[in-house]
MIDRENRO-617009 format. One line per field, with one value per residue (C-alpha): x, y, z; residue in one letter. Coordinates in pm, whole numbers, padded with zeros to 5 digits, always signed. Example, Ala and Ser with C-alpha at 12.3 -4.5 7.8 and 13.67 -1.06 7.14 Angstrom:
u	c(+01230  +01367)
v	c(-00450  -00106)
w	c(+00780  +00714)
resn	c(A  S)
This chain:
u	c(+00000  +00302  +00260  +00191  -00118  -00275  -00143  -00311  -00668  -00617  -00559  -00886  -01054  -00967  -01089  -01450  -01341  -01154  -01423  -01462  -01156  -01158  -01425  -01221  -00956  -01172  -01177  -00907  -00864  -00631  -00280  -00115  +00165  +00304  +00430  +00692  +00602  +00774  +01067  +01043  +01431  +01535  +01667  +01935  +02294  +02297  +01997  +01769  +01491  +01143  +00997  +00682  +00426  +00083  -00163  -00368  -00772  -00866  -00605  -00412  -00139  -00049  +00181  +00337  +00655  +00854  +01241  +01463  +01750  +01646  +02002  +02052  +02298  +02414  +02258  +02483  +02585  +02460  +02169  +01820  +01533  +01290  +00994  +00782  +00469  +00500  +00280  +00344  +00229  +00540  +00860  +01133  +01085  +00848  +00574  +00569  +00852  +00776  +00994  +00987  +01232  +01296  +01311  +00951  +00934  +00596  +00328  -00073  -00318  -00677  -00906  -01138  -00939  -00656  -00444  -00403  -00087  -00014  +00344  +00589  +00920  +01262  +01268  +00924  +00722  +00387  +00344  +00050  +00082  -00187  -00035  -00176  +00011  +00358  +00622  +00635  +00413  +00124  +00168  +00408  +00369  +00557  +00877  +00797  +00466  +00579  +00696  +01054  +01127  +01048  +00747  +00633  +00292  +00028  -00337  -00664  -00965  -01253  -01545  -01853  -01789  -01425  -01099  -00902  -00797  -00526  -00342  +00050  +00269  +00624  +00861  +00862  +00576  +00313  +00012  -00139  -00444  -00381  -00614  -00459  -00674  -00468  -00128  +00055  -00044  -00225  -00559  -00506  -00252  -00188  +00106  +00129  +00192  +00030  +00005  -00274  -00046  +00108  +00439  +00680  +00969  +00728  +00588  +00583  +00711  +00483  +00578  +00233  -00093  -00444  -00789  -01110  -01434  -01720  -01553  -01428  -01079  -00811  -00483  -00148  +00199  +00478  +00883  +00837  +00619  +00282  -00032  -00213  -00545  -00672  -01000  -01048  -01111  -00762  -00887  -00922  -01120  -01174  -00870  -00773  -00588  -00863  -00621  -00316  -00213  +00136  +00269  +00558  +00924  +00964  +00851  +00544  +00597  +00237  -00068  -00410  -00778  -00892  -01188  -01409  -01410  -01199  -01271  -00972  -00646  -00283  +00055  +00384  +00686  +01019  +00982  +00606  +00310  +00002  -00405  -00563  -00949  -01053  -01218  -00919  -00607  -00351  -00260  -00371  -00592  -00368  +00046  +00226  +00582  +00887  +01059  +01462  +01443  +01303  +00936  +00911  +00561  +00252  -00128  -00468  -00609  -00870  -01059  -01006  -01077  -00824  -00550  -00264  +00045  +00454  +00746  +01128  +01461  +01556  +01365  +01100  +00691  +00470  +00122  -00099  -00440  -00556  -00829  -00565  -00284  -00178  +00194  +00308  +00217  -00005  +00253  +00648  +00821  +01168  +01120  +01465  +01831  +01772  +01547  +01175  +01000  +00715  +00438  +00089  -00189  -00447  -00683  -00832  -00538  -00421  -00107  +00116  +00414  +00721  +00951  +01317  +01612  +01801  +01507  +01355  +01041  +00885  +00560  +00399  +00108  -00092  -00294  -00662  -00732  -00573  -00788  -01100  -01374  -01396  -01742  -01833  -01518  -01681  -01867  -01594  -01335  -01585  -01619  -01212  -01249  -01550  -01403  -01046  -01185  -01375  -01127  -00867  -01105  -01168  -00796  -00722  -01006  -00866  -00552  -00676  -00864  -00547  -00335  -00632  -00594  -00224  -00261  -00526  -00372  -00026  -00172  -00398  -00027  +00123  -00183  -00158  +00228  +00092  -00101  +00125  +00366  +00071  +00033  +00434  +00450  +00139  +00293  +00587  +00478  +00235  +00569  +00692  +00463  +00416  +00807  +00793  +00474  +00669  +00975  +00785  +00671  +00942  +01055  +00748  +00833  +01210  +01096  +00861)
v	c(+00000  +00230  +00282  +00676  +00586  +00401  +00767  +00931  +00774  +00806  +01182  +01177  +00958  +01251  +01528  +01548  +01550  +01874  +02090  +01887  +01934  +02288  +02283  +02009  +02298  +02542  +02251  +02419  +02796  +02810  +02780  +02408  +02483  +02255  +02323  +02054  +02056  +01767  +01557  +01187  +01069  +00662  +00728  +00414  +00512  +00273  +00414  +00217  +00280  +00375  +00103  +00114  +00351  +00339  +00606  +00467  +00554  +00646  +00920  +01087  +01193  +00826  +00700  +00371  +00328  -00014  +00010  -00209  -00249  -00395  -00441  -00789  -00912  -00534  -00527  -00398  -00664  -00388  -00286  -00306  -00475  -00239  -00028  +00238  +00369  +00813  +01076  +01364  +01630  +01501  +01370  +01404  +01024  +00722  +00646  +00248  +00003  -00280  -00548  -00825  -01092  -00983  -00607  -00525  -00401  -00317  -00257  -00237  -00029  -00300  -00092  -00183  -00169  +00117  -00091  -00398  -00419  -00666  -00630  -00842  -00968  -00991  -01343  -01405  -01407  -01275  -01085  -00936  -00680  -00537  -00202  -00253  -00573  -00437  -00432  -00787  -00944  -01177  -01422  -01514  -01731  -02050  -02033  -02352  -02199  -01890  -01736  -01811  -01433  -01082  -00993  -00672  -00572  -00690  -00586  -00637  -00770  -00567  -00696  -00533  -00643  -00771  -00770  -01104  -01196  -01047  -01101  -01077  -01098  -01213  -01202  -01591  -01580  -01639  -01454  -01654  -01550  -01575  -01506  -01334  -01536  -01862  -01803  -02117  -02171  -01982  -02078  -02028  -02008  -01911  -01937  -01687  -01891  -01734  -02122  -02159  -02500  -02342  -02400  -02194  -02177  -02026  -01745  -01391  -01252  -01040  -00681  -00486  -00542  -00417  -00572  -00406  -00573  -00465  -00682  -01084  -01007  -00846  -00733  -00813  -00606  -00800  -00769  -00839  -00560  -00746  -00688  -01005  -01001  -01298  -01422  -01394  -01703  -01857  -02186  -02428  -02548  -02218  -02062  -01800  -01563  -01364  -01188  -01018  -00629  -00560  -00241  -00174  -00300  -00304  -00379  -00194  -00060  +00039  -00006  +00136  +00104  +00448  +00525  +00631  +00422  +00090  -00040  +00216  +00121  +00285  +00172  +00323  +00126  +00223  +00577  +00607  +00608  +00473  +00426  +00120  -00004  -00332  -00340  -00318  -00565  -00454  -00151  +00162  +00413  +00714  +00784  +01042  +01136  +00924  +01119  +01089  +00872  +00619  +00650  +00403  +00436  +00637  +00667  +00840  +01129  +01010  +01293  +01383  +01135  +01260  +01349  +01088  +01132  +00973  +00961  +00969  +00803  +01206  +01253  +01465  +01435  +01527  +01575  +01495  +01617  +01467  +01687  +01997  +01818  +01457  +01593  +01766  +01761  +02016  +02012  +01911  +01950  +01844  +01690  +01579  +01468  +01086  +00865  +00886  +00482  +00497  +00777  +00741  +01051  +01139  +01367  +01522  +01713  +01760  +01555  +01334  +01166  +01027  +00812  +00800  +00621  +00693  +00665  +00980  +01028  +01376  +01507  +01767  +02004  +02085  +02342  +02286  +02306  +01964  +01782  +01964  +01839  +02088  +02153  +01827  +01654  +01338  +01371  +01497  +01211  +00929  +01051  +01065  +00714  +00574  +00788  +00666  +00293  +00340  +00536  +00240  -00014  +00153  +00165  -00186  -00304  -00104  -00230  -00626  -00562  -00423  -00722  -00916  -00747  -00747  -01149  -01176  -01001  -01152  -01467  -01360  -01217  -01534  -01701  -01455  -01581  -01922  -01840  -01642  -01954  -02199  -01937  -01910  -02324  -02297  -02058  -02237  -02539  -02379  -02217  -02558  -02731  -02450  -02488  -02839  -02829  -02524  -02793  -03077  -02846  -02758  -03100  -03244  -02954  -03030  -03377  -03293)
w	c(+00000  -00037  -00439  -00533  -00681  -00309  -00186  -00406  -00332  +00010  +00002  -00232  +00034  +00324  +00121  +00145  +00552  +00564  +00682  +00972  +01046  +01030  +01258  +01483  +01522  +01699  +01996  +02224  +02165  +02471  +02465  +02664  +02879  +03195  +03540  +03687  +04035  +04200  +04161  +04341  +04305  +04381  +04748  +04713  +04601  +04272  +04065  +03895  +03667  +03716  +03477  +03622  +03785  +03913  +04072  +04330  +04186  +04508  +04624  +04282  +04465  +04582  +04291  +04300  +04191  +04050  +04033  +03841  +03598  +03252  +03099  +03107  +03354  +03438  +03751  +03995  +04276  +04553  +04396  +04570  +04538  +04667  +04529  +04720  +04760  +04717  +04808  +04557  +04766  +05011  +04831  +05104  +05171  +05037  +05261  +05229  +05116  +04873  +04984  +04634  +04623  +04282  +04137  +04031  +03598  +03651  +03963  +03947  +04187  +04273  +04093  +04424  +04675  +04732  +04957  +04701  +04457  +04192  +04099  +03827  +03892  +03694  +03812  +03633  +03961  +04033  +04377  +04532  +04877  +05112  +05222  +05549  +05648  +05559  +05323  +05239  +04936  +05121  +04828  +04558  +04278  +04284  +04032  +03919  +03797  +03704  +03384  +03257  +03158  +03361  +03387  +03183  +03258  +03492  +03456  +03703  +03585  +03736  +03850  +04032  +04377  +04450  +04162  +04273  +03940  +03707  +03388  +03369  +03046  +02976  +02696  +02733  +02515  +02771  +02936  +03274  +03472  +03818  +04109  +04395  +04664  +04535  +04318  +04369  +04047  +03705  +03684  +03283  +03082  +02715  +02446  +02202  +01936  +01617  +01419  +01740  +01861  +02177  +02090  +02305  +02072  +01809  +02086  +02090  +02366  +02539  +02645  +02690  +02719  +02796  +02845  +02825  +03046  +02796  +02582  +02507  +02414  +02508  +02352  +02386  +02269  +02149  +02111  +01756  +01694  +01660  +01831  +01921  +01985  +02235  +02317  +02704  +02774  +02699  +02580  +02301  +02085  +02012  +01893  +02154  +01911  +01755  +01506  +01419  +01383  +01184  +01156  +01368  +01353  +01717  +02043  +02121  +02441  +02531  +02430  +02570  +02421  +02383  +02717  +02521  +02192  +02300  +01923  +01875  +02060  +02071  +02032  +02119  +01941  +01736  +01600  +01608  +01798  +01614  +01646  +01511  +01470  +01565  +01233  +01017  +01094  +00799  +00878  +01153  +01075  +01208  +01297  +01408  +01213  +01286  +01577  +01586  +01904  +02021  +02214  +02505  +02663  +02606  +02729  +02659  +02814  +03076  +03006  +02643  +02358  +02133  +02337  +02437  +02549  +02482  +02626  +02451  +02492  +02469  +02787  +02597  +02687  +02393  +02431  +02083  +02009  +01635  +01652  +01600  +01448  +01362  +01230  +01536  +01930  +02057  +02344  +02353  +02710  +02783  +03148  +03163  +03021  +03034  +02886  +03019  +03055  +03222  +03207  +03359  +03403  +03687  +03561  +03876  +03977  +03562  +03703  +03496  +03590  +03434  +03552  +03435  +03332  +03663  +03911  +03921  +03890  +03764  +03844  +03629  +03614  +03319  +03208  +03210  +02867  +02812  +03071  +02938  +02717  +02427  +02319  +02026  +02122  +02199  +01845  +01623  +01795  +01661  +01348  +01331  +01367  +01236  +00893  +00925  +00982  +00669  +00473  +00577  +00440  +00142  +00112  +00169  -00082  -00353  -00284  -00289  -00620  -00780  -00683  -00827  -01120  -01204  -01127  -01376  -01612  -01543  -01658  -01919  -02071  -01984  -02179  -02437  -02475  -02489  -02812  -02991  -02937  -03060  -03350  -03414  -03463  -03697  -03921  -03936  -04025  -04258  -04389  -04430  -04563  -04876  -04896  -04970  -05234  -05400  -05379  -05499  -05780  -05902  -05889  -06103  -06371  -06408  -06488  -06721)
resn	c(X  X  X  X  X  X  X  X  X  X  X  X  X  X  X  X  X  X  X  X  X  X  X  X  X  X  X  X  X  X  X  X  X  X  X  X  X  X  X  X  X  X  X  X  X  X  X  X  X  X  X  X  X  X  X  X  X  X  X  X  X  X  X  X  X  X  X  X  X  X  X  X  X  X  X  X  X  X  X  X  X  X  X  X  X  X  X  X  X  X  X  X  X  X  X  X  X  X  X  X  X  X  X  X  X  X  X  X  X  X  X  X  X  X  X  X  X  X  X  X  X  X  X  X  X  X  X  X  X  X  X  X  X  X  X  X  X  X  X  X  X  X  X  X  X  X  X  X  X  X  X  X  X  X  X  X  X  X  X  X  X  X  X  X  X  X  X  X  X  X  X  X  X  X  X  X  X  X  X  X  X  X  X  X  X  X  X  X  X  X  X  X  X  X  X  X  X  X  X  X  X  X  X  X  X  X  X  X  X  X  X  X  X  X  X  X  X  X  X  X  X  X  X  X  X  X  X  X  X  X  X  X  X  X  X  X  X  X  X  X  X  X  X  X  X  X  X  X  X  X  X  X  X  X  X  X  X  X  X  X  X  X  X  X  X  X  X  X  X  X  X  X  X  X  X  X  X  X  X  X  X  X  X  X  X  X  X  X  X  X  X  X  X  X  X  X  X  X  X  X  X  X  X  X  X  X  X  X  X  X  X  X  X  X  X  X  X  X  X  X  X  X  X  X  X  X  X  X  X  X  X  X  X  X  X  X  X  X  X  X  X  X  X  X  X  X  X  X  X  X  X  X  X  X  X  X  X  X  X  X  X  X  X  X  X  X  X  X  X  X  X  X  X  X  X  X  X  X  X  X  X  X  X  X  X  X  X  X  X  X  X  X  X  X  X  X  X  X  X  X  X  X  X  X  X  X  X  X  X  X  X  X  X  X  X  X  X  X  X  X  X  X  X  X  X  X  X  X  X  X  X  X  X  X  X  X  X  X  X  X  X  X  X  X  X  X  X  X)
């Protein structure tokens, strides 16, 4: 889909949508700006980095953080294990110690209950702490049980009453279902193998992941840059990978359904950060440029539809509203000199926070004109969609019907050949054959 004629039907496809979009730019008249307001720093001497954060949904300024080093093997013999609890209104020291007996990549706020934690280990472990019985994780997984790689995200599944169980993902190519009331062993447990045979050595490895409860599946980021989308319930006969999205040519850091329309999902990876639809697996529907670094997480606006954020290996924060602008952020702040990992957003106080290569963890104001609804928002972001979905498809059809084409036609000209080789002999012989009568002729006339 890269040939300049595709481009040129999909600019035609976009063009009866401009005045929307003019209209889409009157959405925030204000101008963004952001206030750094705290700075959280790792209080151990040999830094690590802030892989992971999460804000606790009953108190914003309670942000969990998980600390660990991801270079393989250049973990530093006195480095420690330990992750903390912070209040951002108070940074001078954490306010609860997360003892793990491995460092934790990534920790997880009980969407029910603000004292619950689900964090992953380096050592492939699951963990799960109540805040009021201490520092030490009430249950572990067995390592016997457990996955073979670290453990890169871990997500709750909600429920009305109580959340007990939770998905966690590995780069061994797994994703298990555990239930916190019982983890000496998953109580499901799926391969990514995209053949469907659950063969490890043909797995993804799994780095994000996200899971929606309105609906049956849920989707999972890979190392090599493909998003896998699972049925929920993890089991055959039914196949439990739904379906395939290609795109990038890296591992996809993040990835988030969109609050608002979760047909629509985002993906940070390599150079880009992109939005796909359910609805069309070959390509997404909308990408931002190819920045000069690498991006290594990103999220949506809880509050906005169109807004999301990224973070950079530059230590840069952009801020994208493709309701203004799908080439350049609405808002680019440099939050620091390393590279930012982890990013997460609570919109009641406009807060975001970032955490860093080295440990540190930056909290930031925003103005209020990214955390407010602009008037239509909700109505122009679904068309943005629901016209990029069907601008894709269009797209893609096209596309299919000209391969069709150039393979029917490659073999009507290799038919075509056919014939004129048929035709070729007959002439020749014909050619022949009025060579030897003229011969023959000649012959009979010489005699006479």
């Amino acid at each position: 889909m890269n040939t300049d004629l595709v481009k040129r039907d999909k600019v035609e496809a976009g063009a009866c949508s401009s005045s929307r979009y003019d209209k889409a730019k009157s959405v925030v008249t204000m101008s963004s700006s952001v206030l750094s307001v705290r700075t959280i720093r790792d209080p151990n001497k040999e830094k690590r980095t802030a892989t992971g954060l999460s804000l606790n949904p009953f108190n914003g300024h309670k942000v969990a953080v998980a600390y660990s080093c991801l270079g393989f093997q250049r973990a530093h013999k006195n480095m420690s294990f330990d992750s903390y609890i912070w209040n951002t209104e108070n940074s001078s020291k954490p306010e609860i110690t997360l003892n793990p007996v491995s460092p934790l990549i990534c920790l997880e706020y009980n969407p029910k209950n603000m004292h619950i934690l689900v964090g992953g280990s380096y050592n492939g472990q699951i963990g799960y702490w109540d805040t009021r019985s201490g520092s030490k994780p009430v249950q572990m997984s067995a390592t016997e049980h457990s996955h073979r790689d670290p453990v890169y995200k871990v997500i709750w599944l909600q429920s009305r009453r109580i959340c007990t169980e939770t998905f966690s993902a590995s780069t061994d190519g797994q994703v298990l279902l555990w239930d916190i009331r019982k983890m000496s062993e998953p109580n499901k447990r799926l391969v990514l193998d995209p053949s469907g045979k659950g063969d490890r050595n043909n797995a993804l490895g799994a780095v994000s992941m996200d899971f929606e409860n309105t609906m049956d599946k849920f989707l999972v980021g890979t190392e090599q840059g493909v998003v896998v989308s699972c049925s929920r319930k993890l089991e055959t006969p039914n196949k439990p990978i739904v379906r395939t999205y290609h795109g990038h040519r890296g591992p996809i850091y993040a990835l988030q359904r969109n609050p608002f329309y979760p047909k629509n999902f985002l993906t940070v990876a390599d150079f880009t950060a992109r939005i796909w639809s359910e609805e069309v697996s070959d390509s997404s529907i909308m990408t931002t440029k190819n920045h000069k670094t690498s991006l290594l997480d990103g999220c949506w606006s809880p509050v906005r539809p169109a807004v999301f954020f990224t973070v950079k290996m530059d230590g840069t924060l952009d801020v994208w509203d493709f309701l203004l602008n799908r080439k350049d952020p609405a808002l680019s702040f440099k939050v620091c000199d390393e590279a930012l990992y982890s990013i997460r957003v609570e919109k009641n106080n406009h807060l975001v926070c970032c955490g860093s290569q080295l440990g540190t963890v930056k909290v930031l104001r925003m103005s209020p004109n990214l955390f407010s609804l602009g008037k239509d928002e909700m109505v122009l972001a679904s068309e943005v969609f629901e016209r990029e979905t069907r601008r894709e498809k269009l797209l893609q059809s096209k596309y299919r019907e000209r391969n069709e084409m150039k393979q029917s036609c490659s073999k009507e000209d290799e038919g075509g050949e056919e014939d004129k080789d048929e035709m070729m002999a007959r002439v020749e012989r014909e050619f022949f054959e009025i060579v030897e009568l003229e011969k023959k002729k000649m012959e009979d006339e010489m005699q006479d």
